[in-house]
PyMOL Python script that loads the backbone (N, CA, C, O; Angstrom):
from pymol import cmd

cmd.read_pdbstr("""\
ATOM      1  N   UNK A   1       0.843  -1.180   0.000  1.00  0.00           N
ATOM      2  CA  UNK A   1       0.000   0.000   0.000  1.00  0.00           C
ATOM      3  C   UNK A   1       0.882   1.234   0.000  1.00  0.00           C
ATOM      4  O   UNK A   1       1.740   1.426   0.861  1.00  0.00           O
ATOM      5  N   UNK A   2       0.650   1.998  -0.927  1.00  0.00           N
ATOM      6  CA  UNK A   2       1.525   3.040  -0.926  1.00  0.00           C
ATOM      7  C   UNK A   2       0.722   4.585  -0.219  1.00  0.00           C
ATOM      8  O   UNK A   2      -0.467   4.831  -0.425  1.00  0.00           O
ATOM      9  N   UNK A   3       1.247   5.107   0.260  1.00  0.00           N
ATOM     10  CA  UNK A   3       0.780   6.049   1.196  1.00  0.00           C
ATOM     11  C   UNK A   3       1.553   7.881   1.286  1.00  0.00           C
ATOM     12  O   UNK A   3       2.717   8.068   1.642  1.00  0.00           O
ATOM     13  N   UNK A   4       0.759   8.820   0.951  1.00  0.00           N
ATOM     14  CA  UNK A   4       1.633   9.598   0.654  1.00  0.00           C
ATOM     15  C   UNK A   4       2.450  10.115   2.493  1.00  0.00           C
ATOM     16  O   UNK A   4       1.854   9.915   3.552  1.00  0.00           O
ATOM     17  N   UNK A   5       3.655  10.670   2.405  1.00  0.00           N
ATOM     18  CA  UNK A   5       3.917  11.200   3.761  1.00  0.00           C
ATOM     19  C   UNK A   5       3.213  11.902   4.718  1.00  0.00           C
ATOM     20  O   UNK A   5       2.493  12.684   4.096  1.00  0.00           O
ATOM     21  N   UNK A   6       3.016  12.056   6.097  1.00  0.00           N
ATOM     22  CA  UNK A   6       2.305  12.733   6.455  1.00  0.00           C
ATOM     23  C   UNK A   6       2.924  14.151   6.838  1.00  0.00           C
ATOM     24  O   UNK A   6       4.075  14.228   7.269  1.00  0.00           O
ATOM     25  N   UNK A   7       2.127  15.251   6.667  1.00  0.00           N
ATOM     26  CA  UNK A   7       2.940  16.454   7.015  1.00  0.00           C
ATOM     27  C   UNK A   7       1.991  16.528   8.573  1.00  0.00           C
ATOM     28  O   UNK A   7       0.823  16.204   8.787  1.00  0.00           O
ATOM     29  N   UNK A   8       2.912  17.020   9.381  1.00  0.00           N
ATOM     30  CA  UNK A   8       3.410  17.320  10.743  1.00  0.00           C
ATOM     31  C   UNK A   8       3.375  18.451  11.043  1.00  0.00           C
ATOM     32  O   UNK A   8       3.701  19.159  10.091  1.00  0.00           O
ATOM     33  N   UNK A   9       3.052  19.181  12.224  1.00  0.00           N
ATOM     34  CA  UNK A   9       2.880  20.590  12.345  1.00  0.00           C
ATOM     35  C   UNK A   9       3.253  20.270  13.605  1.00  0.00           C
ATOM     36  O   UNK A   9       2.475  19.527  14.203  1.00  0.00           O
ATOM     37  N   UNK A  10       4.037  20.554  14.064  1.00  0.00           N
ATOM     38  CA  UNK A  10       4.035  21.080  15.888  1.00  0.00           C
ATOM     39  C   UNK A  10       3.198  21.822  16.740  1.00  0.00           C
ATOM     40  O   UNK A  10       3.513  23.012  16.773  1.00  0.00           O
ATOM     41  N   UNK A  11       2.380  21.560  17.335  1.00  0.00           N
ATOM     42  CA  UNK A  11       1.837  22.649  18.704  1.00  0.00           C
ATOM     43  C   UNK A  11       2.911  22.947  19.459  1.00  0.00           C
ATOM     44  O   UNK A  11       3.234  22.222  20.401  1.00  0.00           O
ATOM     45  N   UNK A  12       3.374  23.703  19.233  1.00  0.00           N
ATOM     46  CA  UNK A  12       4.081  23.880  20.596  1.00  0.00           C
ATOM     47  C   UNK A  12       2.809  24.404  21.756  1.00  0.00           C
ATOM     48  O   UNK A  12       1.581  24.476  21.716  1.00  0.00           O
ATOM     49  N   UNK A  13       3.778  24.681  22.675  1.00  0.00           N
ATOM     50  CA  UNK A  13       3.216  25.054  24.576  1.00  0.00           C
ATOM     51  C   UNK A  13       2.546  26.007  24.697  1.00  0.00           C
ATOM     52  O   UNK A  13       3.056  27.045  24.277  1.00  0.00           O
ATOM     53  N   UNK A  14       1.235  26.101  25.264  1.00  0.00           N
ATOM     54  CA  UNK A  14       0.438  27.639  25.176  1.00  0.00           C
ATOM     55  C   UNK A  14       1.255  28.547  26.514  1.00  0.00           C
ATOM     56  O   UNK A  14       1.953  27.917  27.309  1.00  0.00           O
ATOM     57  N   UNK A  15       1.143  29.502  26.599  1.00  0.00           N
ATOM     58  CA  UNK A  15       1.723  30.105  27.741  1.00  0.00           C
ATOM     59  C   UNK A  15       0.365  30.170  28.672  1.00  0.00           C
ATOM     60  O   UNK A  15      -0.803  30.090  28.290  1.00  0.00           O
ATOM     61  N   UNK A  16       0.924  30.359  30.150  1.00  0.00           N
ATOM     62  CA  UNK A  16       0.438  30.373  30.839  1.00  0.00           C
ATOM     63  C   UNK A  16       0.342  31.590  32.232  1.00  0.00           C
ATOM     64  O   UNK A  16       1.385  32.234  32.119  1.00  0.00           O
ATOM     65  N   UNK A  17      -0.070  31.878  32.866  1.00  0.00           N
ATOM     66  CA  UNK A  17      -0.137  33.004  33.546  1.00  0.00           C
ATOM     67  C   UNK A  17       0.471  32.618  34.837  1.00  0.00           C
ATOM     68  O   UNK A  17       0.162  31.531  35.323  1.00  0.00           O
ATOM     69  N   UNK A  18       1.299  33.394  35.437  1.00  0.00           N
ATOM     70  CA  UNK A  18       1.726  33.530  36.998  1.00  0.00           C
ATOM     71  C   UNK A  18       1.125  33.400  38.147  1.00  0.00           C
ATOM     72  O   UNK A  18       1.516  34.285  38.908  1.00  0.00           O
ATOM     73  N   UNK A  19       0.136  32.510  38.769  1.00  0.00           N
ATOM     74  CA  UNK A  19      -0.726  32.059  39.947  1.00  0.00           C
ATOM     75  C   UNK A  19       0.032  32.706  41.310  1.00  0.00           C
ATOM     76  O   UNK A  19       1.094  32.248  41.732  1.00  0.00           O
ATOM     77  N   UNK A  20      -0.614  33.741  41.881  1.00  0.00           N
ATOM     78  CA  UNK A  20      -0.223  34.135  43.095  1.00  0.00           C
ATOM     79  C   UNK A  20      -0.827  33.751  43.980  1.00  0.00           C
ATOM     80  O   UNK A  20      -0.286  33.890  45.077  1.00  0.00           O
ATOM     81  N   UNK A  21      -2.423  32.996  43.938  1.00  0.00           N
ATOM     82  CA  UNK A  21      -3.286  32.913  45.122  1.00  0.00           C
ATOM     83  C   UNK A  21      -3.017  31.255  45.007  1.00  0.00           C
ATOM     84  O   UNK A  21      -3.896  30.817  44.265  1.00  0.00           O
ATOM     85  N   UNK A  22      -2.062  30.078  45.498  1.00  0.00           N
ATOM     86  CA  UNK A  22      -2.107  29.333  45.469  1.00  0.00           C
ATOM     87  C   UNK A  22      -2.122  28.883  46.762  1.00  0.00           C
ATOM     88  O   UNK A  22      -1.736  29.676  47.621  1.00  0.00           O
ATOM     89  N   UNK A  23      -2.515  27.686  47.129  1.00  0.00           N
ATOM     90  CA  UNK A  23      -3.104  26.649  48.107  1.00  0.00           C
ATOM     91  C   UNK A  23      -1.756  25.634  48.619  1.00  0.00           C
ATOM     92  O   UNK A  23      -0.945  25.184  47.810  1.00  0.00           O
ATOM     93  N   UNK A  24      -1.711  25.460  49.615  1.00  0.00           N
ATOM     94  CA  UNK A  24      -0.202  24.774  50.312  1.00  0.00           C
ATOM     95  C   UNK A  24      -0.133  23.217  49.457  1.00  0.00           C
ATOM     96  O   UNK A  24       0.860  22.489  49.470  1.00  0.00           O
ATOM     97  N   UNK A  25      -1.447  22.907  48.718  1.00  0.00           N
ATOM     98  CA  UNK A  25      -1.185  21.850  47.739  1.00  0.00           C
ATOM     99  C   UNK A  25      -0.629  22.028  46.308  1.00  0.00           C
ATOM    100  O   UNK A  25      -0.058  21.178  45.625  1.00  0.00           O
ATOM    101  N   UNK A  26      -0.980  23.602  45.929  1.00  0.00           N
ATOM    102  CA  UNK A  26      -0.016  23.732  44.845  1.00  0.00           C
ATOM    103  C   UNK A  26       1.424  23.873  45.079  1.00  0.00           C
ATOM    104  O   UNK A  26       2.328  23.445  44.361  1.00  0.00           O
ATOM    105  N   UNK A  27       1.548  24.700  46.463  1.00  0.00           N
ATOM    106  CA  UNK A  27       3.048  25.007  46.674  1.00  0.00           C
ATOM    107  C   UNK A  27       3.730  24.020  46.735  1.00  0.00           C
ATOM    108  O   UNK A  27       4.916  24.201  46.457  1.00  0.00           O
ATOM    109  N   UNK A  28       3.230  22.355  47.175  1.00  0.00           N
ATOM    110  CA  UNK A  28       3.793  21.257  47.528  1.00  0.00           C
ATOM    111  C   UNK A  28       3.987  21.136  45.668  1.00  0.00           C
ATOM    112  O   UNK A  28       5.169  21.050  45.333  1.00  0.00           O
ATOM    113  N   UNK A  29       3.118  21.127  44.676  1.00  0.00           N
ATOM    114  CA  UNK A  29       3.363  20.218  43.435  1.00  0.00           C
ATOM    115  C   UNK A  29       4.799  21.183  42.525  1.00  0.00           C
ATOM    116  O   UNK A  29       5.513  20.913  41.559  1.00  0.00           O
ATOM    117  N   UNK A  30       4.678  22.422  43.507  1.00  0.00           N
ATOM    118  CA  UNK A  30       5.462  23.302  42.291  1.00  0.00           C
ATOM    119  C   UNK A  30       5.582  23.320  40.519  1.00  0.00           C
ATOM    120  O   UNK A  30       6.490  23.095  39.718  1.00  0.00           O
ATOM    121  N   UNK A  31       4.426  23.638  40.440  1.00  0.00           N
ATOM    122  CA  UNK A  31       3.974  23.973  39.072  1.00  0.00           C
ATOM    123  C   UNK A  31       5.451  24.659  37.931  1.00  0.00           C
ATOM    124  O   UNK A  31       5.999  25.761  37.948  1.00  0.00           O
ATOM    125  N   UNK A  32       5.667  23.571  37.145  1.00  0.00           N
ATOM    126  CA  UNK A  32       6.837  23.956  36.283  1.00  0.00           C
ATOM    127  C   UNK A  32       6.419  24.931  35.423  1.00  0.00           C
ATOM    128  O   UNK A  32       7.222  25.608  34.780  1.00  0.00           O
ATOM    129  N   UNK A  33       5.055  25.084  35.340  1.00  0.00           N
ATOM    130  CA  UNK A  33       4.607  26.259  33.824  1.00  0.00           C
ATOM    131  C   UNK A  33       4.565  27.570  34.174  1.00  0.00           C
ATOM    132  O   UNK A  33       3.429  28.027  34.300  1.00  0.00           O
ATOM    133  N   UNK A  34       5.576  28.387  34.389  1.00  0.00           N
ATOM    134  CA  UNK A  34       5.995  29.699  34.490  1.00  0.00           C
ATOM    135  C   UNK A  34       5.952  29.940  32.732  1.00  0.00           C
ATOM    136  O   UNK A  34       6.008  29.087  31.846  1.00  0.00           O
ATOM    137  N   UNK A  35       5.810  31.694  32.607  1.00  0.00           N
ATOM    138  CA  UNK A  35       6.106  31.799  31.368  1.00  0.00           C
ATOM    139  C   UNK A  35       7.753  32.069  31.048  1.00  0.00           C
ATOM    140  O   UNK A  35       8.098  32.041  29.866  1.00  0.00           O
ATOM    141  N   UNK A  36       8.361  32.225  31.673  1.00  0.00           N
ATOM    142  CA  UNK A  36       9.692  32.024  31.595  1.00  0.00           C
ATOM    143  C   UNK A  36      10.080  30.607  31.125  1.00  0.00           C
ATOM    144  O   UNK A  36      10.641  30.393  30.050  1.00  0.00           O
ATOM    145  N   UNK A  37       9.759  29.726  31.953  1.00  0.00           N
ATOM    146  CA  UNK A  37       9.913  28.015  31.603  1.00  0.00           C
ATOM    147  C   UNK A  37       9.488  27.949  30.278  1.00  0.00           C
ATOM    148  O   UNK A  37      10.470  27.711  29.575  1.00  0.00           O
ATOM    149  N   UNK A  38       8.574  28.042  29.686  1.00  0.00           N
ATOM    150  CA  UNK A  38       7.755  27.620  29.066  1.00  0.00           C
ATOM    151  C   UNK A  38       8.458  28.729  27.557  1.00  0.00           C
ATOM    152  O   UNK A  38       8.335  28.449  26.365  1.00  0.00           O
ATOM    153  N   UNK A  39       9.116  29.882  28.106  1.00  0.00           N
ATOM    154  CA  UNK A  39       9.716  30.313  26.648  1.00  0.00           C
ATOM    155  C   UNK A  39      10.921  29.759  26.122  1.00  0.00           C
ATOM    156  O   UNK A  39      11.307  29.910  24.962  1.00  0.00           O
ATOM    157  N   UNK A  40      11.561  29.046  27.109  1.00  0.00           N
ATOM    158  CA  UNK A  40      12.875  28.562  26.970  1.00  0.00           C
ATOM    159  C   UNK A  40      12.490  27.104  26.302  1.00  0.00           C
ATOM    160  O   UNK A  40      13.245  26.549  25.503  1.00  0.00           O
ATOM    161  N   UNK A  41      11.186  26.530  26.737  1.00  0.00           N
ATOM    162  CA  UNK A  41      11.392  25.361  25.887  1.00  0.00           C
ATOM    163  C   UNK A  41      10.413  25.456  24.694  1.00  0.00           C
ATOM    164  O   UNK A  41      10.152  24.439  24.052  1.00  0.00           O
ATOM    165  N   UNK A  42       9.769  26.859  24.326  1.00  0.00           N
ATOM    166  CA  UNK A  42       9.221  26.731  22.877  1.00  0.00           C
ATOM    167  C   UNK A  42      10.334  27.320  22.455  1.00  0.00           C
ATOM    168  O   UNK A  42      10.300  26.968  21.275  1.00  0.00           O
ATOM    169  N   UNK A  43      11.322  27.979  22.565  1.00  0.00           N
ATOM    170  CA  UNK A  43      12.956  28.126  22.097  1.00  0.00           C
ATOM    171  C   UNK A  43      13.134  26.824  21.510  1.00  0.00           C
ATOM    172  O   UNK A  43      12.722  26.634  20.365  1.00  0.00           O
ATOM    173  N   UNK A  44      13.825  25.696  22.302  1.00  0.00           N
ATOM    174  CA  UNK A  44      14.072  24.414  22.306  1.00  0.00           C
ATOM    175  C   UNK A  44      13.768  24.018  21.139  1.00  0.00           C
ATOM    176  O   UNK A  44      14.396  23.897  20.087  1.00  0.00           O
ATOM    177  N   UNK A  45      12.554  23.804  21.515  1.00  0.00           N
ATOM    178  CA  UNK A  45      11.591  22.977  20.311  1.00  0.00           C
ATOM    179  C   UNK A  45      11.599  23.508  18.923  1.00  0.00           C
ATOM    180  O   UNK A  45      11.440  22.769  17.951  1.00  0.00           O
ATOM    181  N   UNK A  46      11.833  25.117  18.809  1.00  0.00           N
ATOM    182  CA  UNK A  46      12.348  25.601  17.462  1.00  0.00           C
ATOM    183  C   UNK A  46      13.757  25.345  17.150  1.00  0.00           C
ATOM    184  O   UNK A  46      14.073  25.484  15.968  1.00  0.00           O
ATOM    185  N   UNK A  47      14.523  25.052  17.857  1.00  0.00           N
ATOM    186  CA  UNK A  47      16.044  24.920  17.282  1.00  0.00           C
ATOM    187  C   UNK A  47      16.006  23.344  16.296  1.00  0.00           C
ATOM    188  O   UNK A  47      16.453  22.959  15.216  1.00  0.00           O
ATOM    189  N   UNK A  48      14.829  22.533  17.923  1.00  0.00           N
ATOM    190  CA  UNK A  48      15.646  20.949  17.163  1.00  0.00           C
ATOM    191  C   UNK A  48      14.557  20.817  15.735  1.00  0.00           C
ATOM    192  O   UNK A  48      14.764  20.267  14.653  1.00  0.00           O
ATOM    193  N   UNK A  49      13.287  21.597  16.269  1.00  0.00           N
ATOM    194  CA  UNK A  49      12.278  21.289  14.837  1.00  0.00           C
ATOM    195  C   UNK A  49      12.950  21.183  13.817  1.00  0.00           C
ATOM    196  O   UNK A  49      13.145  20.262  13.023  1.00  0.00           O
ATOM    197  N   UNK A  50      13.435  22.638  13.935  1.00  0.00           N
ATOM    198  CA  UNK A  50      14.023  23.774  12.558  1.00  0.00           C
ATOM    199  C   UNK A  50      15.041  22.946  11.833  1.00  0.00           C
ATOM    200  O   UNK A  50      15.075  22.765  10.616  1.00  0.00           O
ATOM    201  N   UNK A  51      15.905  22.444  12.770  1.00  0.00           N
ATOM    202  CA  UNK A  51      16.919  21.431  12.136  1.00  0.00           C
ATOM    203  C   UNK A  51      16.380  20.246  11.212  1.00  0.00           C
ATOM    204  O   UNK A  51      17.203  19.995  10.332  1.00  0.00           O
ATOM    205  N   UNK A  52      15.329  19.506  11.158  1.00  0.00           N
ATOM    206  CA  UNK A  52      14.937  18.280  10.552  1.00  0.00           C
ATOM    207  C   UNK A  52      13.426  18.731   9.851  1.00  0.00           C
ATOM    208  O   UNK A  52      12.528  17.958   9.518  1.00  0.00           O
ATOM    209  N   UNK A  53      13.439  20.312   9.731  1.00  0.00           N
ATOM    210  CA  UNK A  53      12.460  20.631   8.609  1.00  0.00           C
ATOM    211  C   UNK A  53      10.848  20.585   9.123  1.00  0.00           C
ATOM    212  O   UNK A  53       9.874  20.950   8.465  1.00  0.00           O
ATOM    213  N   UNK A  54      10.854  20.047  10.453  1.00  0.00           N
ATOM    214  CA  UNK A  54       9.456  19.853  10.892  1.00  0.00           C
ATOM    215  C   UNK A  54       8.683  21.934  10.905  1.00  0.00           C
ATOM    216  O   UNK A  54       9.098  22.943  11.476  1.00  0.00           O
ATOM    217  N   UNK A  55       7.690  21.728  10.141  1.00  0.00           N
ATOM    218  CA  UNK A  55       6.747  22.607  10.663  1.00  0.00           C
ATOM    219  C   UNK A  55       6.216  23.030  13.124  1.00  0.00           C
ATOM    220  O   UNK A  55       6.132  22.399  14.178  1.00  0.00           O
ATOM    221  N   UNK A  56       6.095  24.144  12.711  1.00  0.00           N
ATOM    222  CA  UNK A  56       5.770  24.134  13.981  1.00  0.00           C
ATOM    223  C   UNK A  56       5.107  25.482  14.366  1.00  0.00           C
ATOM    224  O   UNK A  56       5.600  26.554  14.016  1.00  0.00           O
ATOM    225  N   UNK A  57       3.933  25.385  15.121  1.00  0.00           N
ATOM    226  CA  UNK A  57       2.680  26.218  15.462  1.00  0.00           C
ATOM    227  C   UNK A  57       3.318  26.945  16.225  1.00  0.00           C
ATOM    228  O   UNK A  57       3.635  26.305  17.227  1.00  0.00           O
ATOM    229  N   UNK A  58       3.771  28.285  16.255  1.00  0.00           N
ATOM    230  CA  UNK A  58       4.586  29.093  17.625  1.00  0.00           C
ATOM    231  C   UNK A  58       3.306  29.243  18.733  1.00  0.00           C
ATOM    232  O   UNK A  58       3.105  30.432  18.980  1.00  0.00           O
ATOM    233  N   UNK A  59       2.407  28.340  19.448  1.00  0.00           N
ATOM    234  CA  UNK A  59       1.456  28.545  20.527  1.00  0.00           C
ATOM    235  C   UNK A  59       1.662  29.533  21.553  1.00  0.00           C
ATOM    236  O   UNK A  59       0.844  30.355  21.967  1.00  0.00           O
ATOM    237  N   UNK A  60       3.073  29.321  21.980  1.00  0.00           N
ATOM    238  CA  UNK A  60       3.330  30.569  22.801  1.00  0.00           C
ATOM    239  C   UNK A  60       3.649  31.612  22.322  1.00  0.00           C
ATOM    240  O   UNK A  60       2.931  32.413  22.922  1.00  0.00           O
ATOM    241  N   UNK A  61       4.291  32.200  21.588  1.00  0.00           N
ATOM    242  CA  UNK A  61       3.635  33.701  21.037  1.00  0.00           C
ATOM    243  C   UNK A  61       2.462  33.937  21.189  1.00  0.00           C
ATOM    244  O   UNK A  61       2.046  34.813  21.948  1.00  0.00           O
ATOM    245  N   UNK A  62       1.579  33.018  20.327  1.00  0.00           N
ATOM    246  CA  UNK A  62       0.183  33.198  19.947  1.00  0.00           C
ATOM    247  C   UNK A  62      -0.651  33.798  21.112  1.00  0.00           C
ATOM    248  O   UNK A  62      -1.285  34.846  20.989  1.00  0.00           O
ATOM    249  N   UNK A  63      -0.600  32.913  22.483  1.00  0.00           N
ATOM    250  CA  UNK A  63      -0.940  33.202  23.395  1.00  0.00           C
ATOM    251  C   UNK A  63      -0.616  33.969  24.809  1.00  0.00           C
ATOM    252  O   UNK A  63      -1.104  34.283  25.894  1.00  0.00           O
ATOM    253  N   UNK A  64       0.328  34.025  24.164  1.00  0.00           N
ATOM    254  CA  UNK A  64       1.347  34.993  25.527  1.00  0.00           C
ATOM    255  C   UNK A  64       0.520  36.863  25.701  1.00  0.00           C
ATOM    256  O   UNK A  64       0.300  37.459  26.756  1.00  0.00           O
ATOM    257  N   UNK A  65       0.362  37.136  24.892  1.00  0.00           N
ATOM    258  CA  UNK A  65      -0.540  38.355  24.849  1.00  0.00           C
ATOM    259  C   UNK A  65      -2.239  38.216  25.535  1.00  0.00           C
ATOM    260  O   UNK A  65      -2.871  39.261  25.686  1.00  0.00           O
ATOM    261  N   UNK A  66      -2.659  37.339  25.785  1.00  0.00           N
ATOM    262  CA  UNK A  66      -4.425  36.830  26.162  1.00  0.00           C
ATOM    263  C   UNK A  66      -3.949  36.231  27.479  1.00  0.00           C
ATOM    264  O   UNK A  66      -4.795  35.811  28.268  1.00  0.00           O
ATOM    265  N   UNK A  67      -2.992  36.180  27.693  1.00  0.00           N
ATOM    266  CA  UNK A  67      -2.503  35.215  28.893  1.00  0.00           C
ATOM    267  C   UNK A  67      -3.515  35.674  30.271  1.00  0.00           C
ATOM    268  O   UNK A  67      -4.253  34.776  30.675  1.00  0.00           O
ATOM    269  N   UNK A  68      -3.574  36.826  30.900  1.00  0.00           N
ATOM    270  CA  UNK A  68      -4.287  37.307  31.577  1.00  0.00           C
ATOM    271  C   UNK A  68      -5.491  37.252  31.645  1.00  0.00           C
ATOM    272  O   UNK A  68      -6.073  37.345  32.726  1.00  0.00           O
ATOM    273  N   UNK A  69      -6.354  37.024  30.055  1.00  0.00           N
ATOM    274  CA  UNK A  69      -7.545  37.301  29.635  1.00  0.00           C
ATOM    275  C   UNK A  69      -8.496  35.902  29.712  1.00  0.00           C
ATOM    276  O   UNK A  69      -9.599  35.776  29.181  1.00  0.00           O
ATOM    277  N   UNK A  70      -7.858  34.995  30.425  1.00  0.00           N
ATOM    278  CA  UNK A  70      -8.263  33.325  29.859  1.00  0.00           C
ATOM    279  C   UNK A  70      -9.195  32.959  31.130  1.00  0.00           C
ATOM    280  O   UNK A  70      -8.766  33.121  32.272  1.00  0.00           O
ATOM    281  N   UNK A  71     -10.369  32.504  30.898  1.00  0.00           N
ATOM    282  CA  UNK A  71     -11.131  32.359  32.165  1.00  0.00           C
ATOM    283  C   UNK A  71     -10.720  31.234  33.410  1.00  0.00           C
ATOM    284  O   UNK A  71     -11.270  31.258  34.511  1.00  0.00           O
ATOM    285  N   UNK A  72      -9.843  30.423  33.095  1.00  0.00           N
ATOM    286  CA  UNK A  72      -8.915  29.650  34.170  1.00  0.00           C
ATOM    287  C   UNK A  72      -7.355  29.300  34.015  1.00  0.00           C
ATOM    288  O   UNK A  72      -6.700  28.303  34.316  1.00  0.00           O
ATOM    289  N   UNK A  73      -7.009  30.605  33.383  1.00  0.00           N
ATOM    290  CA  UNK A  73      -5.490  30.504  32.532  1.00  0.00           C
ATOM    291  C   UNK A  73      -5.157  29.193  31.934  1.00  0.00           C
ATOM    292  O   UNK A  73      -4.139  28.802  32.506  1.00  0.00           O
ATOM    293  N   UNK A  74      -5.478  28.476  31.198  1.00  0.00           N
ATOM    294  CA  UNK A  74      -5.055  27.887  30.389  1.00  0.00           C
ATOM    295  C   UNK A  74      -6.195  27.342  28.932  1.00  0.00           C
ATOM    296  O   UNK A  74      -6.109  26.344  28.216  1.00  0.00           O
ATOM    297  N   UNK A  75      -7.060  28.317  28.929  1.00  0.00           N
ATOM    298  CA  UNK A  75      -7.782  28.194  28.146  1.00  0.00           C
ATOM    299  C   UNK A  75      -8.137  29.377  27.090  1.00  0.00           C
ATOM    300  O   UNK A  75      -8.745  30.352  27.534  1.00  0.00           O
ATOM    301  N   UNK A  76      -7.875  29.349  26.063  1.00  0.00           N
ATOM    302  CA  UNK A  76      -8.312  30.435  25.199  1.00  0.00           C
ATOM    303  C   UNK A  76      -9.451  30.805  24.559  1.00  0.00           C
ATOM    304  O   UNK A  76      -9.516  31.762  23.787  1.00  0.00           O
ATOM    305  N   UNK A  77     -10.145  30.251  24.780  1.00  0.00           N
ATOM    306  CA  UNK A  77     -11.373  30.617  24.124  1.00  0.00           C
ATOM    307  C   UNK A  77     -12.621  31.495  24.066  1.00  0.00           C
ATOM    308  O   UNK A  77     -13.566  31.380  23.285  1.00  0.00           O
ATOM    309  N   UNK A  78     -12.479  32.235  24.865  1.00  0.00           N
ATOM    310  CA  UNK A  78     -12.819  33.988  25.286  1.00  0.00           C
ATOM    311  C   UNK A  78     -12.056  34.791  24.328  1.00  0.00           C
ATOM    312  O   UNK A  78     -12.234  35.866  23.755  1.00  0.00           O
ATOM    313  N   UNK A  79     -11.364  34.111  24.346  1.00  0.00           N
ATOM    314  CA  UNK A  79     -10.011  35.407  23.479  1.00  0.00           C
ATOM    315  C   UNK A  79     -10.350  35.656  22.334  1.00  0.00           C
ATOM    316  O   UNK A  79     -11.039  34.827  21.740  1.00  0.00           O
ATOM    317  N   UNK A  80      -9.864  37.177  21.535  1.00  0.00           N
ATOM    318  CA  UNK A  80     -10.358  37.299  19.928  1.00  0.00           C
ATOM    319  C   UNK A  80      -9.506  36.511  19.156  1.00  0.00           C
ATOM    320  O   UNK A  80      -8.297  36.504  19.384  1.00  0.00           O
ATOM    321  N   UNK A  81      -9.974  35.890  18.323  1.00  0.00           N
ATOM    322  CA  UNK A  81      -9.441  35.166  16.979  1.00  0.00           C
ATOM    323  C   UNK A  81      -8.972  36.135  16.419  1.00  0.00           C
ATOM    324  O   UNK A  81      -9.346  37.299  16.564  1.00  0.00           O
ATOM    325  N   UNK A  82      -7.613  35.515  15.334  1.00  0.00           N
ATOM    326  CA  UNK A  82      -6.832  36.336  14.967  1.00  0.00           C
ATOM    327  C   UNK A  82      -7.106  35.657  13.428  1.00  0.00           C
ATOM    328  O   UNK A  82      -7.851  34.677  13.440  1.00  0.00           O
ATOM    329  N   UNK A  83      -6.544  36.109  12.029  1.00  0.00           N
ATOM    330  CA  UNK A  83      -6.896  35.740  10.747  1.00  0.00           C
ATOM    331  C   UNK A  83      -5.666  35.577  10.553  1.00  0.00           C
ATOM    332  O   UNK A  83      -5.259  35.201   9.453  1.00  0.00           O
TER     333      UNK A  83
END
""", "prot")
cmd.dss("prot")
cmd.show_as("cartoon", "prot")
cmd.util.cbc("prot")
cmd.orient("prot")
């Protein structure tokens, strides 16, 4: 069966917002998704993509601007669509 290739797009990582009112159970899990964290590894993910030609969705750009605006920070869909 011959099959054409599949093309591949990356999501990268949506960004996420800075939680100040957290609960002694978040402080215990220490939440890795800072937007700092989270720019360094959609960095990452563009160096090794870029190298082997893979396509890739920049998510965090996309969302780093609405970040504030998201009704439980990690959801976009309140936010204006962009064209």
């Amino acid at each position: 069966m011959k099959r054409e290739p599949l093309d591949i797009i990356w999501h990268g990582l949506a960004s996420f917002p800075v939680f100040t009112n957290m609960d002694d159970d978040d402080k215990i899990k220490k939440d890795w998704r800072s937007p700092y964290r989270l720019k360094i590894w959609s960095d990452i993910a563009e160096q090794v993509l870029s190298k082997y030609g893979m396509r890739r969705l920049d998510a965090f750009e996309m969302t780093m601007p609405f970040v504030y605006d998201t009704p439980d920070g990690g959801h976009f869909f309140k936010t204006p669509g962009k064209n």
